[in-house]
N, C-alpha and C positions, 0 to 999 in steps of 0.2 A: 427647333429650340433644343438648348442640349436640357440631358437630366440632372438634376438636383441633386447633389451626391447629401445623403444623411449623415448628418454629426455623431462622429464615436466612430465610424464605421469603416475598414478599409475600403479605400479607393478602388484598389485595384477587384476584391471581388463587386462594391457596385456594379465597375463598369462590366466585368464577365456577365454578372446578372445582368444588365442590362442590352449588350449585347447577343447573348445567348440568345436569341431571337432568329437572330437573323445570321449568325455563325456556327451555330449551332452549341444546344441548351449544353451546357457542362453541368454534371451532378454535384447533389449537394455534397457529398464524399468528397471529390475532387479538390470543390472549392473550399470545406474543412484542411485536407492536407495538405494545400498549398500555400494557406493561411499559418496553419501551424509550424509550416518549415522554413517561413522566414524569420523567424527567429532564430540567430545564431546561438544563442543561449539554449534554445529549445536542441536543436542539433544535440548541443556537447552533451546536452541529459540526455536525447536520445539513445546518443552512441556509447556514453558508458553505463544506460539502461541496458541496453543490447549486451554488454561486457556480462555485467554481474547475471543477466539471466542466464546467458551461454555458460557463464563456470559454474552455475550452481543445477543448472541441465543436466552439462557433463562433466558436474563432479568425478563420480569413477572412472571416467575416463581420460581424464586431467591429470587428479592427484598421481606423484610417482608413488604414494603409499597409500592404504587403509588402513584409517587413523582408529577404527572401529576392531582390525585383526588383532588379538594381541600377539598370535605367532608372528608377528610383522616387525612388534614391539620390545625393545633392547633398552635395560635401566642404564648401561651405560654411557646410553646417546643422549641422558635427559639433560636440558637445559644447556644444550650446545649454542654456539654464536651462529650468525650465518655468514655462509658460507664455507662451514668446518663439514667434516666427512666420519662420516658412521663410524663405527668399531671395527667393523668389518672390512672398512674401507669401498665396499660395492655403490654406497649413494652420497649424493652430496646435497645437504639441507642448505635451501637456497635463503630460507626466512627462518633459520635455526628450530630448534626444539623445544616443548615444552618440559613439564617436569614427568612428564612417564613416558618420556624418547620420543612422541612422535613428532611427526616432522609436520612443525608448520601452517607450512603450505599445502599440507592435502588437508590437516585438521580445517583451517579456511574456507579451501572449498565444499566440504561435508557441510560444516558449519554452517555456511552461506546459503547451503541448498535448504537446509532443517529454519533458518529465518525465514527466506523469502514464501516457502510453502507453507509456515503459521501463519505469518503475515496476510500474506493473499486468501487464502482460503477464511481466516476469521473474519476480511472485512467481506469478503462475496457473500457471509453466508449473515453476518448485522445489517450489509445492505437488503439481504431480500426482505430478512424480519422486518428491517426498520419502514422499509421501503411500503409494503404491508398494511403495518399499523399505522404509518403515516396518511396512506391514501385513504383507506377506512376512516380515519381518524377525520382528515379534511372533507371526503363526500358527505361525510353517515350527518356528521356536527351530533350538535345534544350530547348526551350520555356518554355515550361513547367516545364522541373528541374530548370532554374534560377527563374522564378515566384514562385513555392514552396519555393525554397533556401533563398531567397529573404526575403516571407514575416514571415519564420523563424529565420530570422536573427533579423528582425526588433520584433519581440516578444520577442529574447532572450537579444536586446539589454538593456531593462527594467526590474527592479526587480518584481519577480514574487506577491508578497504582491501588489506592487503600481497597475500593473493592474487588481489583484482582487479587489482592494479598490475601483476602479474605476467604473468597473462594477458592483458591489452592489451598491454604491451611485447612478447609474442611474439606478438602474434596481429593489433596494430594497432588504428587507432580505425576507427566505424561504428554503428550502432543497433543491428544484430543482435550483433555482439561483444560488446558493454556488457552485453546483454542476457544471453549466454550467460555472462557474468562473474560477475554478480550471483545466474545461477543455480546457478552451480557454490559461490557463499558464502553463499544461503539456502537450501539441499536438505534439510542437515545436522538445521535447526530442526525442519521437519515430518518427517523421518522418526524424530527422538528422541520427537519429542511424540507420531507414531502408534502407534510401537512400544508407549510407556507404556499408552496408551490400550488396544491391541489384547493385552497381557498382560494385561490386567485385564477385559477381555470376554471372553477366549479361556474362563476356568474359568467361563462362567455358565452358566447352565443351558440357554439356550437354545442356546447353542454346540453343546452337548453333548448335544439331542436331536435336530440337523441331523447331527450328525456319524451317532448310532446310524439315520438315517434314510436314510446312505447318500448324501449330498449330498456332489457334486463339490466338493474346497476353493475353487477357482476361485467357484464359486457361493457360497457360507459366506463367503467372504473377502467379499465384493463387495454380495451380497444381503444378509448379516445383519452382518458384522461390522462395514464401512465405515459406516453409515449410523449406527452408536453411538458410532463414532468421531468422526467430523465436528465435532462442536461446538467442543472444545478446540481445531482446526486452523484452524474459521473465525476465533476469536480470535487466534492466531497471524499468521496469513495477511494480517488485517486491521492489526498493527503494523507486517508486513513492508513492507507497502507503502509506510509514511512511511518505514522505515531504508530501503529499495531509492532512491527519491526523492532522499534527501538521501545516498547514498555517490555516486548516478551525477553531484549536484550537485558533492560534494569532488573524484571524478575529471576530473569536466569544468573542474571551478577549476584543477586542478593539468596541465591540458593533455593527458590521458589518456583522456577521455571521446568526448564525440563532438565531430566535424568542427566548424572556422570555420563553412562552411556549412550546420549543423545546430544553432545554438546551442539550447540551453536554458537554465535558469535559470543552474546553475551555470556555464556559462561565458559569459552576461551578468554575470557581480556579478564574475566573472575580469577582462573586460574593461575595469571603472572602478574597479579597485583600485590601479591605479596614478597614479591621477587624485583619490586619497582626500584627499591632504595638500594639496593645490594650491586647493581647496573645492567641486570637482566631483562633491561626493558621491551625486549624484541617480542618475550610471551604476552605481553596485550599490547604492544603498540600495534603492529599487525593488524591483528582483527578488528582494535580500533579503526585502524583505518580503512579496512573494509567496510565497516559498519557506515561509517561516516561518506564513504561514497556512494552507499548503496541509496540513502534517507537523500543525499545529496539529489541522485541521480532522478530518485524518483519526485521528488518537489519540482525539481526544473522541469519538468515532463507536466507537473500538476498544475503547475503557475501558466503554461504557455494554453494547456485546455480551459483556464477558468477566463483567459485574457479571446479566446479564439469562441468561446461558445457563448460570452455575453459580450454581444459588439459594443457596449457603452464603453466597456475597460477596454477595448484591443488596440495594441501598441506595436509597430514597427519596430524590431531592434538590427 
């Protein structure tokens, strides 16, 4: 009798799983990545995942300039077209220059490095808080889940820009500030999302043959509960990271984020907005469009892990 393939669910890993028997078992890793990579959609995030981490990696070893030297820096290069050539005549700015000569395309890559490392880092560091409060939140219940619930609610009742605005006005600009900003307006997300997850693990059954076994909740929490949890959070975690990217971009636009001498994207596209109407639009179209591929890149990477780790959504493309 053949097997019953389940609704929502790729075919093809059923049948490996079912299979795997007698062909020998494929890991669950395996059958995650080969899920994942048929989607063509998934690929192209992939690959120009891959781009924007490589240039923001090896920034200084990319850029022809350091956009950070000012001995490097010539007022008379600023706001060049691309593809025009220095004073000096030695370089040629491939994506022109902004308004203190430098070039571009190394500003870009610097740039690029200074987002994807606030970005990442502030949601690694809301996911573990949130991650945390949420599972506490969901095991402990009583007191403790409404006091979590509670002062997630009143975080999420506010737009996430007004309380990073807030806390930079009192606390000033910097990478670690920004960083702590963004983690005080993503915390909210993963401890809702754990909380859910960990009420709905907490009545299973294996919950409740650790618990009659005597097992430290510390242990239970941690060794059996978190590791059922995780999935729904990777998928969170993995959207976080483009909104984290592009708020640190709005506050850097609006003069709030980080230092002149820290730029990132968002305050290179700050810096030739006012150069928009004049036709010098190369100083933030650029980095726009870096920006825009990077939020791009990482969504289609986020969309294909929320569609491959909950088989009810997973779709062939």
């Amino acid at each position: 009798m053949s097997a019953q393939l389940k609704p929502g669910v790729n075919p093809e890993s059923q049948a490996a799983a079912a299979g795997g028997k007698t062909a020998g078992a494929e890991s669950p890793f395996a059958v995650f990545v080969r899920d994942f990579l048929v989607s063509r959609i998934a690929l192209a995030g992939i690959f120009l995942l891959a781009l924007v981490l490589l240039a923001a990696l090896f920034a200084p070893l990319l850029a022809p300039q350091n956009p950070y030297d000012l001995a490097q820096l010539d007022v008379l290069d600023s706001r060049l077209a691309p593809g025009q050539v220095s004073s000096d005549g030695k370089m040629t700015y491939v994506l022109g220059t902004d308004e203190q000569g430098r070039d571009l395309l190394s500003a870009i890559l610097y740039g690029l490095r200074i987002s994807v490392t606030v970005g990442v880092t502030s949601t690694a560091l809301a996911l573990v808080l949130g991650l945390a409060l949420g599972l506490l939140a969901g095991y402990a219940g009583g007191r403790i889940d409404t006091l979590v619930m509670r002062l997630a609610d009143i975080q999420l009742s506010f737009p996430p820009i007004l309380i990073a605005l807030i806390l930079l006005v009192l606390t000033g600009q910097g990478v670690g500030k920004i960083i702590i900003a963004l983690v005080a307006v993503q915390w909210a997300y993963y401890a809702r999302t754990a909380r859910s997850a960990a009420l709905v693990e907490r009545n299973r059954e294996y919950i409740e043959a650790a618990v009659s076994l005597g097992l430290s909740p510390a242990r239970i929490i941690f060794k059996h509960l978190l590791p059922n949890c995780l999935p729904p959070l990777i998928v969170v975690a993995a959207l976080q990271v483009g909104s984290a990217i592009s708020l640190e971009a709005t506050l850097s636009f609006l003069g709030l984020g980080l230092p002149v001498t820290e730029p990132s994207l968002g305050l290179l596209i700050a810096n030739g907005f006012q150069y928009l109407m004049s036709g010098k639009y190369w100083i933030s179209l650029y980095p726009g469009l870096a920006l825009m591929a990077t939020v791009i890149a990482i969504n289609l990477v986020a969309d294909r892990l929320r569609d491959v780790l909950n088989p009810r959504l997973q779709v062939t493309l």
